[in-house]
mmCIF file of the N, C-alpha and C atoms, coordinates in Angstrom:
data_MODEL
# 
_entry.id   MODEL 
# 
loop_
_atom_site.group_PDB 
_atom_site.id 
_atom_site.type_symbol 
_atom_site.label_atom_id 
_atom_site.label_alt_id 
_atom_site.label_comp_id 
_atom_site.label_asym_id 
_atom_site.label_entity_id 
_atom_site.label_seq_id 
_atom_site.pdbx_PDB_ins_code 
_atom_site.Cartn_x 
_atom_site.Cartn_y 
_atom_site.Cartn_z 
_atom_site.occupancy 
_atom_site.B_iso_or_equiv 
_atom_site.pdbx_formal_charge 
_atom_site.auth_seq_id 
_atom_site.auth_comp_id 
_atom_site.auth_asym_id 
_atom_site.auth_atom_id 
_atom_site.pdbx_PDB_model_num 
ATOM 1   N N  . UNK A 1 1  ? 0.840   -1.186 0.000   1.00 0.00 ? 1  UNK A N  1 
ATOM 2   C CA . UNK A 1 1  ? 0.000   0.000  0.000   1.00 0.00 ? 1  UNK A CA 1 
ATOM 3   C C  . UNK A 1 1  ? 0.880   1.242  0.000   1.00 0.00 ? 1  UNK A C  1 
ATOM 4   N N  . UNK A 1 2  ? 0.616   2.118  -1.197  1.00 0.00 ? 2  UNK A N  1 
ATOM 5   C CA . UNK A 1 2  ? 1.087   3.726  -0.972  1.00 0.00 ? 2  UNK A CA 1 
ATOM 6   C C  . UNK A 1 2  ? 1.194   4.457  -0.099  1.00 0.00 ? 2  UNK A C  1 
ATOM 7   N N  . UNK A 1 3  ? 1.484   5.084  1.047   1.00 0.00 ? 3  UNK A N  1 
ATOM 8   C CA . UNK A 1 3  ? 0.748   5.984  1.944   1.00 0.00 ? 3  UNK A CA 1 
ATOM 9   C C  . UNK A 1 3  ? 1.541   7.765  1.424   1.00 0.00 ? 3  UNK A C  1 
ATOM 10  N N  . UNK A 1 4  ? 1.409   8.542  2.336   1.00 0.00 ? 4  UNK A N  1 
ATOM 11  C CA . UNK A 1 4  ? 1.849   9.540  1.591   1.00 0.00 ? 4  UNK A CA 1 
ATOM 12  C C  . UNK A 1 4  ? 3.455   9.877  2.406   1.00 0.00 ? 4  UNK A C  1 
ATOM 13  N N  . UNK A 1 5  ? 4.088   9.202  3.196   1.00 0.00 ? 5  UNK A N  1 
ATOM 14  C CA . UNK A 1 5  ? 5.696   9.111  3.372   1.00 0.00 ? 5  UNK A CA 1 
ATOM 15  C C  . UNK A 1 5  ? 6.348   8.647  2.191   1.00 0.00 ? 5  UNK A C  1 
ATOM 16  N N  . UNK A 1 6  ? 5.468   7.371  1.956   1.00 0.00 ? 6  UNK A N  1 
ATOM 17  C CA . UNK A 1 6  ? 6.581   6.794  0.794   1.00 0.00 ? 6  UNK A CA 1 
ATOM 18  C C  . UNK A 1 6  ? 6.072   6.625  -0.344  1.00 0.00 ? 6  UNK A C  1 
ATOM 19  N N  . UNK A 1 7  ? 5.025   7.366  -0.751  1.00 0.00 ? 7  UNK A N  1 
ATOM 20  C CA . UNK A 1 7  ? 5.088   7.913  -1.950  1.00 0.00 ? 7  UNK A CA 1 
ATOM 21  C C  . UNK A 1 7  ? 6.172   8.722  -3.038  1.00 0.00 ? 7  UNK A C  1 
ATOM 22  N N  . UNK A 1 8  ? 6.472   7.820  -4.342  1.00 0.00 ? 8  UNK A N  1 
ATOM 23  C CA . UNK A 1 8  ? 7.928   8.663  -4.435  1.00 0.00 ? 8  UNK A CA 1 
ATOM 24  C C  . UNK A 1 8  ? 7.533   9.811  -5.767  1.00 0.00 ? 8  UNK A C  1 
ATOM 25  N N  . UNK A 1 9  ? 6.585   8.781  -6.484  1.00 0.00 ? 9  UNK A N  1 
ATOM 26  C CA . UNK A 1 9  ? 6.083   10.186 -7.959  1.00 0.00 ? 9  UNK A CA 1 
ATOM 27  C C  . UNK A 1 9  ? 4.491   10.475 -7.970  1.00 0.00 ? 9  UNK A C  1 
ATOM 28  N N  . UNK A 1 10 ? 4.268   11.092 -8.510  1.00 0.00 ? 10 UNK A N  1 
ATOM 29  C CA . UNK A 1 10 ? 2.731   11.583 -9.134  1.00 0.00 ? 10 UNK A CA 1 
ATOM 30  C C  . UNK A 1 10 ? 2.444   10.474 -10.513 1.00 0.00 ? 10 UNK A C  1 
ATOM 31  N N  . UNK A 1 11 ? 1.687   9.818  -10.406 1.00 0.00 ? 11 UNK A N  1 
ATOM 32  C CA . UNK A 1 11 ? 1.436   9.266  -11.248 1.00 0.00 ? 11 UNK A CA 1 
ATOM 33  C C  . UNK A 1 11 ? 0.731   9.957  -12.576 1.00 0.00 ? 11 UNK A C  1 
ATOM 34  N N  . UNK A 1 12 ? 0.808   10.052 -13.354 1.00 0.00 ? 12 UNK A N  1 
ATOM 35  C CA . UNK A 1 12 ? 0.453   10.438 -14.962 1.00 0.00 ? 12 UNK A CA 1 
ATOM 36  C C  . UNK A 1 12 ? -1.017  9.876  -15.182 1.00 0.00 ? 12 UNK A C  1 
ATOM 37  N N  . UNK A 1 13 ? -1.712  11.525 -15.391 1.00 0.00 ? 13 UNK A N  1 
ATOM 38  C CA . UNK A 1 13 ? -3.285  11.044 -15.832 1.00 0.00 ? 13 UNK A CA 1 
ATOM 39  C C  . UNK A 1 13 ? -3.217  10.800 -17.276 1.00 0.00 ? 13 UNK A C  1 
ATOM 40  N N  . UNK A 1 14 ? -4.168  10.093 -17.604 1.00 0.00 ? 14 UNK A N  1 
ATOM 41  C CA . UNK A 1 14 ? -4.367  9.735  -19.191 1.00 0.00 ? 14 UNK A CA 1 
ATOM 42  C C  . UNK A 1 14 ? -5.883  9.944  -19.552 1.00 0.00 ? 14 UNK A C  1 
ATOM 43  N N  . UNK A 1 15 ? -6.301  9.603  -20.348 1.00 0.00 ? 15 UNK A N  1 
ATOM 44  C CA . UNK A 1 15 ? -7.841  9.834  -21.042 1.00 0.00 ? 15 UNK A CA 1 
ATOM 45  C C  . UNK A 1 15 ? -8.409  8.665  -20.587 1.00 0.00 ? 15 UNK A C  1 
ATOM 46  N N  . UNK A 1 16 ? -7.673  7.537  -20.104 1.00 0.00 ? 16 UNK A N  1 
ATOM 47  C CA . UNK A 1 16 ? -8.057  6.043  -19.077 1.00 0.00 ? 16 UNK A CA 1 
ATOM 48  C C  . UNK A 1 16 ? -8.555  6.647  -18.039 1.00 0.00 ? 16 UNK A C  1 
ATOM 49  N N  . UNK A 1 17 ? -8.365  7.438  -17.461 1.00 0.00 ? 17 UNK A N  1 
ATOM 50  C CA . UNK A 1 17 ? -8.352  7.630  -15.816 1.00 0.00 ? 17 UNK A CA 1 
ATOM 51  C C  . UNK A 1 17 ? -9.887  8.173  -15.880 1.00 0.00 ? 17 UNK A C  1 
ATOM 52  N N  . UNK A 1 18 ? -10.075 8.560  -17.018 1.00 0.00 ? 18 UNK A N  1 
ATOM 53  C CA . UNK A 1 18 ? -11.237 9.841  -16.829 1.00 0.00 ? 18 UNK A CA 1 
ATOM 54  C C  . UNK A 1 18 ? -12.371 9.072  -17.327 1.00 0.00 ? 18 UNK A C  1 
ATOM 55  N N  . UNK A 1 19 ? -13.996 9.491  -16.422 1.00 0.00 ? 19 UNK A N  1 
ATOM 56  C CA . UNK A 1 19 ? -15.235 8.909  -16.493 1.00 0.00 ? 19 UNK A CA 1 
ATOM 57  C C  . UNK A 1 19 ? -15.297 8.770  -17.672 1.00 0.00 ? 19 UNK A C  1 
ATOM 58  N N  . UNK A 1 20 ? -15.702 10.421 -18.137 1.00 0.00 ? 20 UNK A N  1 
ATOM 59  C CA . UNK A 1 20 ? -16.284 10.474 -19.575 1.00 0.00 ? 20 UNK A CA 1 
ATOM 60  C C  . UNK A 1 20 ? -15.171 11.124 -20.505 1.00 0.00 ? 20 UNK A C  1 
ATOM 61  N N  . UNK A 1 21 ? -15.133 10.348 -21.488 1.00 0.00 ? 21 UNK A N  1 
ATOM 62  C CA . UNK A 1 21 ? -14.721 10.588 -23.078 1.00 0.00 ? 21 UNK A CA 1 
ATOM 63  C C  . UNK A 1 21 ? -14.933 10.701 -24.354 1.00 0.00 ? 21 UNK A C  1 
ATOM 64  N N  . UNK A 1 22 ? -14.732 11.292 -24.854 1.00 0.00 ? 22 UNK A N  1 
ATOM 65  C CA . UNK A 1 22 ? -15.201 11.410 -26.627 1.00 0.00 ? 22 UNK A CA 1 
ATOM 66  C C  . UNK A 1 22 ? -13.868 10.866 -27.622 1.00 0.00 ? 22 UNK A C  1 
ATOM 67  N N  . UNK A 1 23 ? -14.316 10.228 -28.377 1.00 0.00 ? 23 UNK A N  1 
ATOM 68  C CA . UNK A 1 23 ? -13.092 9.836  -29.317 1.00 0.00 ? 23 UNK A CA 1 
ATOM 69  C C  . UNK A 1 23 ? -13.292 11.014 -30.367 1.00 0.00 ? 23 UNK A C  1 
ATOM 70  N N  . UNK A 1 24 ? -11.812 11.036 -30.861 1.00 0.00 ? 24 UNK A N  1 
ATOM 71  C CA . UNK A 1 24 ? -12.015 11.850 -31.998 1.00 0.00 ? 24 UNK A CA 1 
ATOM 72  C C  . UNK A 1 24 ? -10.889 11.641 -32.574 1.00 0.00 ? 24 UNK A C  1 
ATOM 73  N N  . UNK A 1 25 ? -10.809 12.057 -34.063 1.00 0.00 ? 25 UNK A N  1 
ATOM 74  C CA . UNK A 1 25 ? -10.283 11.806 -35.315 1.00 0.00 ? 25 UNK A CA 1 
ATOM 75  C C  . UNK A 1 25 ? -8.775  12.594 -35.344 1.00 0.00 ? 25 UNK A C  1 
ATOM 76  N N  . UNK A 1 26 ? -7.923  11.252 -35.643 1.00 0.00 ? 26 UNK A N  1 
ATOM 77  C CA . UNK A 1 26 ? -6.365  12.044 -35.582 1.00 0.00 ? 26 UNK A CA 1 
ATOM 78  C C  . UNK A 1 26 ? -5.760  11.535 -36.941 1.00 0.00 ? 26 UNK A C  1 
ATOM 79  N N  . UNK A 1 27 ? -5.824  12.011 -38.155 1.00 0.00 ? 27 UNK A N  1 
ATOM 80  C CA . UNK A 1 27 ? -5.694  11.231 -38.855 1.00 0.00 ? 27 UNK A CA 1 
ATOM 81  C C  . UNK A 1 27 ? -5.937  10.059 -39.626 1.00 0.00 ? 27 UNK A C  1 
ATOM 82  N N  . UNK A 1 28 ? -5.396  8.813  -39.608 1.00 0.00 ? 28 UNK A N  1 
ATOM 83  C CA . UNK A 1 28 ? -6.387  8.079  -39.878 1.00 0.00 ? 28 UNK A CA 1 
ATOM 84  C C  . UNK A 1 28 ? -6.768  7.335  -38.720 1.00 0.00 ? 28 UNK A C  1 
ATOM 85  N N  . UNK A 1 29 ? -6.211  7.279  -37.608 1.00 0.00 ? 29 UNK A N  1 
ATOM 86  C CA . UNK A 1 29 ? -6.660  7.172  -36.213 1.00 0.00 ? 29 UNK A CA 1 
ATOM 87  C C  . UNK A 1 29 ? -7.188  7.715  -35.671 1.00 0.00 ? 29 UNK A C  1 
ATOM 88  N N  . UNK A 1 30 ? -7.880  6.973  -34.192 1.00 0.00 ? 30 UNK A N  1 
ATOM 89  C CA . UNK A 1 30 ? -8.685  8.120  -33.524 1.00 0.00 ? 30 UNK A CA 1 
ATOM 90  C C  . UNK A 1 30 ? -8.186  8.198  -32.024 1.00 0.00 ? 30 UNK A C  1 
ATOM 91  N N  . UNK A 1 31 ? -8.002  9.293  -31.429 1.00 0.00 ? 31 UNK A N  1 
ATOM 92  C CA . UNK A 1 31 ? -7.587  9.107  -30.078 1.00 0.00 ? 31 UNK A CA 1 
ATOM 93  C C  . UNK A 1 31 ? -8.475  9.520  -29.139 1.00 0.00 ? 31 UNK A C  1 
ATOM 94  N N  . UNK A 1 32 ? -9.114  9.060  -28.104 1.00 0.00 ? 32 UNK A N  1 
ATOM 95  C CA . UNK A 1 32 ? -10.179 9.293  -27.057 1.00 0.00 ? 32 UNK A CA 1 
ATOM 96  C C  . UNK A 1 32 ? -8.966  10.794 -26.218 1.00 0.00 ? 32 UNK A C  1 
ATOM 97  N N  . UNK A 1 33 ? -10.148 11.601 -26.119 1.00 0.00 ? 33 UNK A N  1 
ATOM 98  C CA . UNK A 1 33 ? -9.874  12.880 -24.999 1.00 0.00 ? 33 UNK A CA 1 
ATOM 99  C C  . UNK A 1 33 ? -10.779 12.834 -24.009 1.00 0.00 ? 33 UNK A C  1 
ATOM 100 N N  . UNK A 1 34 ? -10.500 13.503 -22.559 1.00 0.00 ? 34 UNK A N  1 
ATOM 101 C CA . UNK A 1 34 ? -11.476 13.268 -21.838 1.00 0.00 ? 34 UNK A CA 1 
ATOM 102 C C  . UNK A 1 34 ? -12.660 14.334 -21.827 1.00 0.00 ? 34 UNK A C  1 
ATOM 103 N N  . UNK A 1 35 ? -13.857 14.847 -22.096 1.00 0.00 ? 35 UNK A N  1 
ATOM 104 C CA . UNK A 1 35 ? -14.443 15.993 -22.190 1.00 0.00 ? 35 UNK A CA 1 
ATOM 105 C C  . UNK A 1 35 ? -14.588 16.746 -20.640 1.00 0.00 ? 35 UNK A C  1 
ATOM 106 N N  . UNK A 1 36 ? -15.140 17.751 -21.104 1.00 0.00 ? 36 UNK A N  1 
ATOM 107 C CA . UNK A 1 36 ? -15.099 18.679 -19.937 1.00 0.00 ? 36 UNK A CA 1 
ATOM 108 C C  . UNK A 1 36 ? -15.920 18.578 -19.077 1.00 0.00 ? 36 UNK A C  1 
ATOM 109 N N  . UNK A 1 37 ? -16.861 17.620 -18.388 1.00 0.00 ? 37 UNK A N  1 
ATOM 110 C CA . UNK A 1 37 ? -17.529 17.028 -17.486 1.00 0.00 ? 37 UNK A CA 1 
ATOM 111 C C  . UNK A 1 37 ? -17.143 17.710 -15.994 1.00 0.00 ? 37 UNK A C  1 
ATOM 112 N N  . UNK A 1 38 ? -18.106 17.541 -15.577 1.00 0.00 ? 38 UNK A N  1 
ATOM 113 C CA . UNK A 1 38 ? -17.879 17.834 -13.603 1.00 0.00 ? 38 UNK A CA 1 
ATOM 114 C C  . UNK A 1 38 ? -17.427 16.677 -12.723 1.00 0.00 ? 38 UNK A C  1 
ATOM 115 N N  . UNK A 1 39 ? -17.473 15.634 -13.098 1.00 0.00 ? 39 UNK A N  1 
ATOM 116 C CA . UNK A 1 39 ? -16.422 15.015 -12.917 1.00 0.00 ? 39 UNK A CA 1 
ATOM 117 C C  . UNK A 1 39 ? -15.320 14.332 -13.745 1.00 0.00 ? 39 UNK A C  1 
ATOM 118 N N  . UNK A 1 40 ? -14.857 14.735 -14.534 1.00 0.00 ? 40 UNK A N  1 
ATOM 119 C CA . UNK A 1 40 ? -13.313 14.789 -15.122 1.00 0.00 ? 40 UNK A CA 1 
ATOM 120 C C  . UNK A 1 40 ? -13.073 16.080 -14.349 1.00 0.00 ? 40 UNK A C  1 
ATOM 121 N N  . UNK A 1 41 ? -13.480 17.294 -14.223 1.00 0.00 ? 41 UNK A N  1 
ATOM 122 C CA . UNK A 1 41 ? -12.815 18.511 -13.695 1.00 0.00 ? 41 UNK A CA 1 
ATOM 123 C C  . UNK A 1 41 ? -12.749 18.020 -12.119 1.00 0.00 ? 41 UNK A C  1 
ATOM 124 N N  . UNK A 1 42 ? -13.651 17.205 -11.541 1.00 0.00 ? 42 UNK A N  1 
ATOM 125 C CA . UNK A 1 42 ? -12.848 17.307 -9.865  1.00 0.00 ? 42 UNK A CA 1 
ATOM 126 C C  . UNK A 1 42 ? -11.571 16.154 -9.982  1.00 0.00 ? 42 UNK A C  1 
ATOM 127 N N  . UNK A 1 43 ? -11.838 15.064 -10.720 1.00 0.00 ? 43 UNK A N  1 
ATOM 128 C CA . UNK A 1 43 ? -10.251 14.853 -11.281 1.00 0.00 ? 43 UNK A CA 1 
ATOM 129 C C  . UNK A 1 43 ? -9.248  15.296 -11.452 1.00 0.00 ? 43 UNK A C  1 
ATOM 130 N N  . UNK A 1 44 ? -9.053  16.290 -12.400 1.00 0.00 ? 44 UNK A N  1 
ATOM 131 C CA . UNK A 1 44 ? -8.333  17.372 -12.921 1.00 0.00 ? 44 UNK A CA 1 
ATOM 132 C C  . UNK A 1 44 ? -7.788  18.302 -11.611 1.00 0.00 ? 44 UNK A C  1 
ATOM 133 N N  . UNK A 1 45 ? -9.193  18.431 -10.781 1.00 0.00 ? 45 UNK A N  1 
ATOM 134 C CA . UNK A 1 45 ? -8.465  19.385 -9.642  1.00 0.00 ? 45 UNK A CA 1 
ATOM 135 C C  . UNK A 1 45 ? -7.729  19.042 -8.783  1.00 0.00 ? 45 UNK A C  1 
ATOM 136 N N  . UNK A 1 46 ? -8.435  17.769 -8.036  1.00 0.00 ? 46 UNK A N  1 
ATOM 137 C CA . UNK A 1 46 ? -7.592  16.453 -7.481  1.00 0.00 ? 46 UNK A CA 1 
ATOM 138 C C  . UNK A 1 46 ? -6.312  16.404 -7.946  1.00 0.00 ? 46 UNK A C  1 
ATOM 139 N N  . UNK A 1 47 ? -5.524  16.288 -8.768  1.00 0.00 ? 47 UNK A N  1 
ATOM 140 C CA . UNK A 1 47 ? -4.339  16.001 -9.045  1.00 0.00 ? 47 UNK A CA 1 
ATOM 141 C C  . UNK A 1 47 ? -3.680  17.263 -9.504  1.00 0.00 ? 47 UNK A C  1 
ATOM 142 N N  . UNK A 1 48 ? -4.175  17.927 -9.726  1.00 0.00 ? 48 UNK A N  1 
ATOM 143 C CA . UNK A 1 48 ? -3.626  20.017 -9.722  1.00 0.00 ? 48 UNK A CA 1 
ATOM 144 C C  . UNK A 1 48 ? -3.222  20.045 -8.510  1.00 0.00 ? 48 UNK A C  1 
ATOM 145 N N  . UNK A 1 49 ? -4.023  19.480 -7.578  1.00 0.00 ? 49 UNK A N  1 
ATOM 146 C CA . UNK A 1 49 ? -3.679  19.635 -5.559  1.00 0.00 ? 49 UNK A CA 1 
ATOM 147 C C  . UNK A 1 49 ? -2.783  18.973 -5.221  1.00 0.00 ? 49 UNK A C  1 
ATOM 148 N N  . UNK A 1 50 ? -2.776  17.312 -5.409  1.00 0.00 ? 50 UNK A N  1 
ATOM 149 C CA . UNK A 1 50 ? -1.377  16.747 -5.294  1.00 0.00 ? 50 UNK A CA 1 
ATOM 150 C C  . UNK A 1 50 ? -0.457  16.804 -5.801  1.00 0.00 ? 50 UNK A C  1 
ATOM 151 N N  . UNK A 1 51 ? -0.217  18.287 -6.909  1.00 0.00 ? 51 UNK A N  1 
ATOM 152 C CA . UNK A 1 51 ? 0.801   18.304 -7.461  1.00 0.00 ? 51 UNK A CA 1 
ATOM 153 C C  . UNK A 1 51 ? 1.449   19.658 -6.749  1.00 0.00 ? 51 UNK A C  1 
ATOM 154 N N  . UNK A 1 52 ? 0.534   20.447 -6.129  1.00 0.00 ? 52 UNK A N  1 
ATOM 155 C CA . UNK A 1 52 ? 0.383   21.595 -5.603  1.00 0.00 ? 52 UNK A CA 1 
ATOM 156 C C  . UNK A 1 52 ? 1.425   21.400 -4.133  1.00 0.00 ? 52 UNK A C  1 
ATOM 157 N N  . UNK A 1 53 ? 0.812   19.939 -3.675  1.00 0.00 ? 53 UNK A N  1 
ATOM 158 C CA . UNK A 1 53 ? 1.564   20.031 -2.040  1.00 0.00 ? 53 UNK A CA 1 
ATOM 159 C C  . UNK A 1 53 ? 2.637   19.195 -1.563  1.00 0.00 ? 53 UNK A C  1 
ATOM 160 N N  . UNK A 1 54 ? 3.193   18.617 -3.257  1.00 0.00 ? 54 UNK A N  1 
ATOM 161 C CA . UNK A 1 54 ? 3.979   17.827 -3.537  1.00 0.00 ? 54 UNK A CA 1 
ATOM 162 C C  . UNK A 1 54 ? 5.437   19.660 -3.736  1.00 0.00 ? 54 UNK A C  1 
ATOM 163 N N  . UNK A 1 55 ? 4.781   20.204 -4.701  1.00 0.00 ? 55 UNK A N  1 
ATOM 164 C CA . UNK A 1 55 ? 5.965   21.661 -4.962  1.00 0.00 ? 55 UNK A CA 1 
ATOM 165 C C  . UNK A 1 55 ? 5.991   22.313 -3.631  1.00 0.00 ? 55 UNK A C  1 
ATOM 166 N N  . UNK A 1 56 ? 4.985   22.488 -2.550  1.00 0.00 ? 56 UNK A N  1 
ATOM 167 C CA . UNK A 1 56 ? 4.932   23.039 -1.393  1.00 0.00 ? 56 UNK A CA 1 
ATOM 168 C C  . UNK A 1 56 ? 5.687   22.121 -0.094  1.00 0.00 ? 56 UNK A C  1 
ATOM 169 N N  . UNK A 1 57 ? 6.067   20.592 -0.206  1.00 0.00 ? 57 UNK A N  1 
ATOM 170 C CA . UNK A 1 57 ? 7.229   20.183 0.642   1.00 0.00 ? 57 UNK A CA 1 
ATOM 171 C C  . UNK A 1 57 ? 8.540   20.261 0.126   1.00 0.00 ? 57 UNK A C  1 
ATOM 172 N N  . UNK A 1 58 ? 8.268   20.632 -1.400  1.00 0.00 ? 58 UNK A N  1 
ATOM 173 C CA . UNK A 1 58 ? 9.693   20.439 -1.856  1.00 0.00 ? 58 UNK A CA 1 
ATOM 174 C C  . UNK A 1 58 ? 10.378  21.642 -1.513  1.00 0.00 ? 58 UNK A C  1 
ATOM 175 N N  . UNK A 1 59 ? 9.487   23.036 -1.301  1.00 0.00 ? 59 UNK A N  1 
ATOM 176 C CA . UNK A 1 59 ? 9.730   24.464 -1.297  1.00 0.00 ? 59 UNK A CA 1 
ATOM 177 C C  . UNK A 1 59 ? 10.362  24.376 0.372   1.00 0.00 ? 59 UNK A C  1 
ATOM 178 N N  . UNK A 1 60 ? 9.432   23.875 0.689   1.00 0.00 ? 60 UNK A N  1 
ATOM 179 C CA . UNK A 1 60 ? 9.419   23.941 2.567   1.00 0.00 ? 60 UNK A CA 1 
ATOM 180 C C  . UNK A 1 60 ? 11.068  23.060 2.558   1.00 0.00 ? 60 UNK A C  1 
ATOM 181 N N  . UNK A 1 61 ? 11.122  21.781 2.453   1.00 0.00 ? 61 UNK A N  1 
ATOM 182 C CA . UNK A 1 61 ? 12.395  21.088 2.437   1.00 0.00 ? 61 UNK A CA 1 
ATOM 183 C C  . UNK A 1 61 ? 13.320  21.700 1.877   1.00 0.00 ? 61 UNK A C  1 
ATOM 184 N N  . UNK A 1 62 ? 13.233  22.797 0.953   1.00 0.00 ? 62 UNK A N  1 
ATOM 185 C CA . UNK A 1 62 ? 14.617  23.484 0.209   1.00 0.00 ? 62 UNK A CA 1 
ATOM 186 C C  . UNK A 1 62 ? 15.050  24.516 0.357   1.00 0.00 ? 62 UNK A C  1 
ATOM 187 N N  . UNK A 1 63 ? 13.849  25.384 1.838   1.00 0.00 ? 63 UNK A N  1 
ATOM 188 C CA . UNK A 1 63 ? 13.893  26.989 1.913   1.00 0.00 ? 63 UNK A CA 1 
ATOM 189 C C  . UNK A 1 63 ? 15.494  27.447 2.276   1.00 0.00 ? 63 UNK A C  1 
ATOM 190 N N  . UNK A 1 64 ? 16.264  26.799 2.617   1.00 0.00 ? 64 UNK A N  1 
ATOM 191 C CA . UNK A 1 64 ? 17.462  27.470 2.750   1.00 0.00 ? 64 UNK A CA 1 
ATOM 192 C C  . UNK A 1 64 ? 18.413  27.938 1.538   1.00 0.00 ? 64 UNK A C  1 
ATOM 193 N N  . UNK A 1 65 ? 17.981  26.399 0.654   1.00 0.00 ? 65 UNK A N  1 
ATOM 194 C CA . UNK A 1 65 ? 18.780  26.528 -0.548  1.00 0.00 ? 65 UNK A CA 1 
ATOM 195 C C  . UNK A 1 65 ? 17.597  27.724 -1.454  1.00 0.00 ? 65 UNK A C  1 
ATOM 196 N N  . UNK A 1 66 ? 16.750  27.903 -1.225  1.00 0.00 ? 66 UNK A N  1 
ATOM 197 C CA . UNK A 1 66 ? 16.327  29.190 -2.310  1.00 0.00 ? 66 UNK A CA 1 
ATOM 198 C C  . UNK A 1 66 ? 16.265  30.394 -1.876  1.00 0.00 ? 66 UNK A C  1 
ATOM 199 N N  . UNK A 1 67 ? 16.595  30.389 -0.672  1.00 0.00 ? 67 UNK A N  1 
ATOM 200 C CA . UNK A 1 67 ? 16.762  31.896 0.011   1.00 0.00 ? 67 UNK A CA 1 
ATOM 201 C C  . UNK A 1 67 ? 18.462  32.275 0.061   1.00 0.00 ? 67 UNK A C  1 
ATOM 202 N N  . UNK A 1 68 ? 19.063  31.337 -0.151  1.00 0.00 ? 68 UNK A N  1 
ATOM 203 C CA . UNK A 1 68 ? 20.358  31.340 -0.428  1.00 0.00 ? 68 UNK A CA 1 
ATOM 204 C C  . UNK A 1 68 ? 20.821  31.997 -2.530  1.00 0.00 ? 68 UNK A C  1 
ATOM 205 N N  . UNK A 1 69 ? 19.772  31.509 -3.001  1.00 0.00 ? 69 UNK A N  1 
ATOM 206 C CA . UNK A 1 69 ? 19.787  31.968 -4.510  1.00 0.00 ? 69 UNK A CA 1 
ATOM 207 C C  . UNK A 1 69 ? 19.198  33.104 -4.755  1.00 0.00 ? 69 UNK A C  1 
ATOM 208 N N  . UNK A 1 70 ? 18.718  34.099 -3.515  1.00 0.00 ? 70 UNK A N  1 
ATOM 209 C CA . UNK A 1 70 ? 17.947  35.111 -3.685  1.00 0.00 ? 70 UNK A CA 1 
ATOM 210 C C  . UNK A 1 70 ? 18.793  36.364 -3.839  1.00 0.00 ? 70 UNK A C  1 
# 
């Protein structure tokens, strides 16, 4: 099990992750996007946040070294 000590990356959203999708035309392929739904967006925000407090321990853990580059 993950917990959030030893968590080491952010995992990568894809057009998998998300409820709703629309396929659409890439050529002669088609690639699914996720549409703009209310929930794909609390998704979207969800992982905007853990990416948010993931840069906010790294800031907190490094304040010497960036106040030192100031």
């Amino acid at each position: 099990m993950i917990t959030e000590e030893n968590k080491t990356e952010i995992r990568e959203l894809s057009a998998w992750n998300m409820p709703d999708t629309v396929s659409k035309p890439d050529g002669w392929d088609r690639k699914t996007l996720p549409e703009a739904t209310a929930d794909n967006m609390q998704i979207m925000m969800g992982k905007i946040n853990e990416l948010v407090q993931t840069v906010n321990r790294l800031t907190e853990a490094n304040k010497h070294l960036i106040d030192a580059l100031k």
